[in-house]
DRENDO-1510 file (C-alpha; in Angstrom, 1 decimal, always signed):
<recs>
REC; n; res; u; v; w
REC; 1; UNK; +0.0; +0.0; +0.0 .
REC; 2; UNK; +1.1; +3.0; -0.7 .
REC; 3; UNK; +2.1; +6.2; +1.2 .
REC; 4; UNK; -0.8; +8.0; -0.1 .
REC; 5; UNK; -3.6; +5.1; +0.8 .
REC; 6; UNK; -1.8; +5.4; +4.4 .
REC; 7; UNK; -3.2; +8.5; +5.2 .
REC; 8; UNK; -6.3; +9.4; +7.1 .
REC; 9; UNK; -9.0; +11.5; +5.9 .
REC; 10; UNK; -7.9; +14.0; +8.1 .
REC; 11; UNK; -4.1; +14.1; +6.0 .
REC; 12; UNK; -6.3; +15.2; +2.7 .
REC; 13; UNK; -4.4; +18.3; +2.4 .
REC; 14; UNK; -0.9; +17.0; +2.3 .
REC; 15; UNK; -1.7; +14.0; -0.5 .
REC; 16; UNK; -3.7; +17.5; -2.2 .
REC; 17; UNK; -0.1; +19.0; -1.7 .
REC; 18; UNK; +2.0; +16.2; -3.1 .
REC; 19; UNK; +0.0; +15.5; -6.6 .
REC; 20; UNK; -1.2; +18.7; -7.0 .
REC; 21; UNK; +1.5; +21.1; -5.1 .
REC; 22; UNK; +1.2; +23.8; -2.7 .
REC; 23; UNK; -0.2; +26.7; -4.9 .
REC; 24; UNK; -3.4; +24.3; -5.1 .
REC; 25; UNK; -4.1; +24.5; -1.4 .
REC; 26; UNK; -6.6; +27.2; +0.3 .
REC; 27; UNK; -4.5; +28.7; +3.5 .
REC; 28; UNK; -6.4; +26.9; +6.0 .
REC; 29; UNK; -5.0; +23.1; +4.6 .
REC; 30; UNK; -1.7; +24.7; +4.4 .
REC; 31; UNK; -2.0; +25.9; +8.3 .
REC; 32; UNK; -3.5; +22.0; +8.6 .
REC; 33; UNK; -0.5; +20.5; +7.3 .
REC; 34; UNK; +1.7; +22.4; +10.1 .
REC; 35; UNK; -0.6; +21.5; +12.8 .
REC; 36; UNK; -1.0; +18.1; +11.8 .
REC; 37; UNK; -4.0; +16.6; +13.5 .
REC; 38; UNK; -7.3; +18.0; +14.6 .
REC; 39; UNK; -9.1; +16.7; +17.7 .
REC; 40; UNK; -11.7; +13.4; +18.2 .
REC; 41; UNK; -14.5; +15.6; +16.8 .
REC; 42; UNK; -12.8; +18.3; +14.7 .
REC; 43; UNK; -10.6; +18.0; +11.9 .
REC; 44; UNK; -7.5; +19.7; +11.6 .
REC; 45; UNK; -9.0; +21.6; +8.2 .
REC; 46; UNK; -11.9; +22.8; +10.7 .
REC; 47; UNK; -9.2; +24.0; +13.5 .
REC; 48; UNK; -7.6; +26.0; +10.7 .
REC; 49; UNK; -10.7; +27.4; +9.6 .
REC; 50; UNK; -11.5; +28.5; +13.3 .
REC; 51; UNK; -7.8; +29.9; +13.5 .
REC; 52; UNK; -8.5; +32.0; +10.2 .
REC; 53; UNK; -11.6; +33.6; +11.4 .
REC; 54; UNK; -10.9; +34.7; +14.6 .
REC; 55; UNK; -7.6; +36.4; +12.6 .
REC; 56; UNK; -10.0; +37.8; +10.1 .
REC; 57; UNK; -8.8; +35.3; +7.3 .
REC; 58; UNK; -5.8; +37.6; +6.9 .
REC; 59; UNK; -2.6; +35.1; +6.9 .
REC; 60; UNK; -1.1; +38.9; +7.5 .
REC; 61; UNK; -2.6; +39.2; +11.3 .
REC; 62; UNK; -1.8; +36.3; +11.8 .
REC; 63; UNK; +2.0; +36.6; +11.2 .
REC; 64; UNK; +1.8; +39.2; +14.0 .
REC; 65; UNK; +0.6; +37.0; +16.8 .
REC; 66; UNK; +2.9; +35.0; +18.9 .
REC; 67; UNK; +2.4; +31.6; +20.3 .
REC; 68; UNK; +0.8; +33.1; +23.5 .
REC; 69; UNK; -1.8; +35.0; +21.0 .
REC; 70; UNK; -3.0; +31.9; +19.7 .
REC; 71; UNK; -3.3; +30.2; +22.8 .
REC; 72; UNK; -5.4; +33.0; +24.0 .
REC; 73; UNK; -7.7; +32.6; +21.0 .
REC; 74; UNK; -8.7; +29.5; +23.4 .
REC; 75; UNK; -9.1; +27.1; +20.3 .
REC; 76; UNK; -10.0; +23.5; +21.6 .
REC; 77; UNK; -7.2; +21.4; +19.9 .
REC; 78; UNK; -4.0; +24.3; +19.4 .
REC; 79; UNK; -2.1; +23.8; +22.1 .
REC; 80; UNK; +1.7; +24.9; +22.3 .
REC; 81; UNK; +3.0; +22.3; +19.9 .
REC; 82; UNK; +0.5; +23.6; +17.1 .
REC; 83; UNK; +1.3; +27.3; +18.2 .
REC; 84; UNK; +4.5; +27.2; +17.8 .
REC; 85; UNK; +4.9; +25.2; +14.7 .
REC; 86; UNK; +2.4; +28.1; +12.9 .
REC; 87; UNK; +4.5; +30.8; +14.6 .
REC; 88; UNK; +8.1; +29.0; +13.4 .
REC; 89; UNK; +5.9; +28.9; +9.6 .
REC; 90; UNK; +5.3; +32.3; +9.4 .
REC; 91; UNK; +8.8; +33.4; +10.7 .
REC; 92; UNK; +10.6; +31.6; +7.9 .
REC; 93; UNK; +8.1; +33.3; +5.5 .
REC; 94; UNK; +9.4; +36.7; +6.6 .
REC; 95; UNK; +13.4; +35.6; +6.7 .
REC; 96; UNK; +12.8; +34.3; +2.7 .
REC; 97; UNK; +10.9; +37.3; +1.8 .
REC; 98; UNK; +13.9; +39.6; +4.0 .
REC; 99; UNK; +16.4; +37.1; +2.1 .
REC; 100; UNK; +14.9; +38.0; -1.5 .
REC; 101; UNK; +14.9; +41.9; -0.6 .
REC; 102; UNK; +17.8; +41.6; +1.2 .
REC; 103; UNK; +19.9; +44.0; -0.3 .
REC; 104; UNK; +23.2; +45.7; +1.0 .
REC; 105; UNK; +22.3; +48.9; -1.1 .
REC; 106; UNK; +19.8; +50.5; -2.1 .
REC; 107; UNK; +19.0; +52.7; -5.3 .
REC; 108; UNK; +15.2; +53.6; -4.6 .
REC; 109; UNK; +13.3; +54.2; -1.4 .
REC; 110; UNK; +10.5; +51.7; -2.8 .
REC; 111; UNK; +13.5; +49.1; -2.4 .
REC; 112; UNK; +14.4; +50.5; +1.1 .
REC; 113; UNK; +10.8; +50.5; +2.1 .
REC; 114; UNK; +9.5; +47.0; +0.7 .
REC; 115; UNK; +12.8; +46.0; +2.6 .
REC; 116; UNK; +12.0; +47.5; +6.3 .
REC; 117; UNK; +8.2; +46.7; +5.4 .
REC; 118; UNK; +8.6; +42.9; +5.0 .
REC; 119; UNK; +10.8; +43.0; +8.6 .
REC; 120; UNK; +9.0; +44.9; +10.4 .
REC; 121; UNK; +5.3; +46.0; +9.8 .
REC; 122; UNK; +4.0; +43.3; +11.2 .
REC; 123; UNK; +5.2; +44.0; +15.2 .
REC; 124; UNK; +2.2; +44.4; +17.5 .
REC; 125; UNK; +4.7; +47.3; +19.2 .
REC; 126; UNK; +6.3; +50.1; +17.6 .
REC; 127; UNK; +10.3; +49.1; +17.0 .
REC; 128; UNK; +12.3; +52.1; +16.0 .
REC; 129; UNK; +15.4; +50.9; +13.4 .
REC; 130; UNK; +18.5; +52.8; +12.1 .
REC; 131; UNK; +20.1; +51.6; +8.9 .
REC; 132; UNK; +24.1; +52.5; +9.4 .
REC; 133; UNK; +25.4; +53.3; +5.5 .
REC; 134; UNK; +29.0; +54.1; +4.2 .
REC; 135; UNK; +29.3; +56.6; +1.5 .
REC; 136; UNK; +28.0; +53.8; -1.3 .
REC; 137; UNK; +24.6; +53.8; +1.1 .
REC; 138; UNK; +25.9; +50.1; +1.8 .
REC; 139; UNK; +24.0; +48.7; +4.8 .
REC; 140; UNK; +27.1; +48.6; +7.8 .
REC; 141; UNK; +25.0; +47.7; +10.2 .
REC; 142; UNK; +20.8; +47.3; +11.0 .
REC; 143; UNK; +20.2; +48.1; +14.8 .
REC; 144; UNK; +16.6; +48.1; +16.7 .
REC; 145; UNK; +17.7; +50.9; +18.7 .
REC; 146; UNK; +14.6; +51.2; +20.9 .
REC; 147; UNK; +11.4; +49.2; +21.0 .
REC; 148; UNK; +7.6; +50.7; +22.8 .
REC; 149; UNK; +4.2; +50.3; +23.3 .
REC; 150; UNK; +1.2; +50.1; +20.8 .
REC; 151; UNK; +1.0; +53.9; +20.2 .
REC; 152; UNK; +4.8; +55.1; +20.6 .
REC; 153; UNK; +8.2; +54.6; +21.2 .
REC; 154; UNK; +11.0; +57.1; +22.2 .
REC; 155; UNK; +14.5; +57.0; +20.1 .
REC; 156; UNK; +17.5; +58.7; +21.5 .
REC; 157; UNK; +19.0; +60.7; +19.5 .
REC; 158; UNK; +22.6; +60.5; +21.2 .
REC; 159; UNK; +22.6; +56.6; +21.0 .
REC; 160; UNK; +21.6; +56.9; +17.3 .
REC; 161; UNK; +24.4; +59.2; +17.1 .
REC; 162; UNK; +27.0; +57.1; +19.2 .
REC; 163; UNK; +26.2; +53.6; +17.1 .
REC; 164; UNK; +26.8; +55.5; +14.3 .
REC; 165; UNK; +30.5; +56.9; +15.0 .
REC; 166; UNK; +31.0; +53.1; +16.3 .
REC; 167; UNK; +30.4; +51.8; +13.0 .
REC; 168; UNK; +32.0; +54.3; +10.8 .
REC; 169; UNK; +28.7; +55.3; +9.6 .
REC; 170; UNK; +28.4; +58.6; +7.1 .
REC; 171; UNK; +24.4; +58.0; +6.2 .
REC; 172; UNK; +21.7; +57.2; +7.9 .
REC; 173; UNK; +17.9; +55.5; +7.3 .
REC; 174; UNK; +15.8; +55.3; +10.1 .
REC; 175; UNK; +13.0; +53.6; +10.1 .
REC; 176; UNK; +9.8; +52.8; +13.0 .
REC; 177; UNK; +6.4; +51.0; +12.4 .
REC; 178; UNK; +2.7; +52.2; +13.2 .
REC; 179; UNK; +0.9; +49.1; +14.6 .
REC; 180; UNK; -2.4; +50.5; +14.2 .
REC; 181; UNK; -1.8; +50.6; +10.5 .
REC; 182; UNK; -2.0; +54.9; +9.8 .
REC; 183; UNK; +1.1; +56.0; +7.6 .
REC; 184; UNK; +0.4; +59.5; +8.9 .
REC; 185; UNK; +3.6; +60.7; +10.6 .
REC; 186; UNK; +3.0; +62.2; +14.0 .
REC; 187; UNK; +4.0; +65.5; +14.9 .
REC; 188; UNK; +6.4; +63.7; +17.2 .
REC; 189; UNK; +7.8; +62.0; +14.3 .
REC; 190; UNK; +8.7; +65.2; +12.2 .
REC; 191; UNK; +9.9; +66.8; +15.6 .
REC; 192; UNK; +12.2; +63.7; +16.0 .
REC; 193; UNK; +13.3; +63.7; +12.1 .
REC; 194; UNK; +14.3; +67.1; +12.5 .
REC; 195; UNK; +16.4; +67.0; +15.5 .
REC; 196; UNK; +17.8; +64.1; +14.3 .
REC; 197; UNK; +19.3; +65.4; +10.6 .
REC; 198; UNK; +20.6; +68.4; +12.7 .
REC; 199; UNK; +22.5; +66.3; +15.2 .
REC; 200; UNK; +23.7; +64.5; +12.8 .
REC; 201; UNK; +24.8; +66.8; +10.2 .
REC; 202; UNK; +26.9; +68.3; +13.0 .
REC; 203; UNK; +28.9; +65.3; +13.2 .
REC; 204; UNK; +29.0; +65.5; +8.7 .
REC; 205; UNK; +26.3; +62.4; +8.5 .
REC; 206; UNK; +23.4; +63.1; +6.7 .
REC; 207; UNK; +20.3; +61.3; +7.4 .
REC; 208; UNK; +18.7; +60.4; +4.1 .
REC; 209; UNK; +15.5; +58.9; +4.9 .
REC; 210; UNK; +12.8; +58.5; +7.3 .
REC; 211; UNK; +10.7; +55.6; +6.5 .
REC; 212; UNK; +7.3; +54.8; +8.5 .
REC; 213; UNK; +5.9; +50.8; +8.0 .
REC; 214; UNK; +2.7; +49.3; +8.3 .
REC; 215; UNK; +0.9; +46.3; +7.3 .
REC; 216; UNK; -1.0; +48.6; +4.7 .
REC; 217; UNK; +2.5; +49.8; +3.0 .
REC; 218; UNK; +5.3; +52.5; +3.6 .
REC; 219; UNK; +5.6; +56.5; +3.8 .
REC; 220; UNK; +9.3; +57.9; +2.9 .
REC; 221; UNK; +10.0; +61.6; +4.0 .
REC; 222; UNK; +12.4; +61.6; +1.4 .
REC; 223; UNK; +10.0; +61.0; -1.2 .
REC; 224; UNK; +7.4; +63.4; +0.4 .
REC; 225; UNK; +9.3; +66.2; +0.7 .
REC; 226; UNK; +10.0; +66.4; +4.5 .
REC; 227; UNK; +12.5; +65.7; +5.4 .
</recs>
């Protein structure tokens, strides 16, 4: 008998996957496959479905959740094991979609923001990221210098400063995400952007770009004009 007869009703989605490949399956058999099994009275597909709902169907929400977010969803059947195999999933997602964009320079700030987009919009808390360049605008070093609450964080302008003389940095991109999904910058944004190309031009290193992310897609002060 073969491999495929073996499998339980339950398994439909990964013999659906192996003659027909992965493109053919909806997102709630792919999430099956990771969990494996369902429970004595609900199949693994119907888990997945349950998952889905309560994350709106967006595979996107989902990616932001960690494995004590799904537990709290309270699904009977997703226990750690599950969670943590869907959380693992969605994490090498983002690392081969970082690896594809994963450029050491940058010509465009579409580039630069489908870049800092794809690693960090989906954080439920605001990180705030500085992009150390040489002259070339080659990435010397990425650094999450500060990480907040749902509505804010607070960057320092000296250890932005400090990082950057310790890396031999001559530009800078910073970079923070808006959780709630607005790519309005705040008026604490601008205020920050400004004090921040001043202190730095002081020191001769010019700050190039200020990039907000969000699930919904990126604003560039470069490209606005504010900068």
């Amino acid at each position: 008998m073969g491999i495929l007869n073996e499998w339980q009703e339950s398994d439909k989605p990964r013999e659906k996957l192996m003659q027909h490949g992965a493109k053919t399956l909806s997102t709630p058999e792919l999430i099956a496959i990771l969990m494996g099994t369902g429970t004595v009275n609900t199949s693994v597909v119907e888990l997945s479905q349950q998952l889905m709902k309560l994350n709106n169907h967006s595979v996107r929400l989902l990616a932001s959740k960690t494995v004590l977010d799904i537990l709290g969803l309270k699904i009977k059947g997703i226990g750690p094991a599950k969670a943590v195999s869907i959380v693992a999933a969605l994490e090498l997602g983002r690392r081969y979609e970082a690896e594809k964009l994963n450029l050491t320079s940058f010509k465009t700030a579409n580039e630069l923001g489908a870049y800092l987009q794809n690693k960090y919009a989906h954080h439920a808390t605001e990180q705030f990221v500085v992009l150390y360049m040489n002259n070339a605008h080659k990435i010397l070093h990425e650094e999450v210098v500060t990480q907040g609450g749902i509505n804010s964080t607070v960057a320092d302008v000296r250890i932005i400063l400090k990082l950057a003389l310790q890396f031999n940095a001559v530009a800078l991109v910073v970079c923070h995400n808006h959780p709630s999904g607005s790519l309005r910058p705040s008026d604490a944004d601008k205020q920050l952007t400004s004090k921040l190309k001043s202190a730095a031009k002081l020191m001769e290193i010019t700050l190039l770009d200020h990039i907000i992310v969000s699930p919904t897609g990126f604003f560039s002060f470069a490209d606005e004009g504010i900068l």
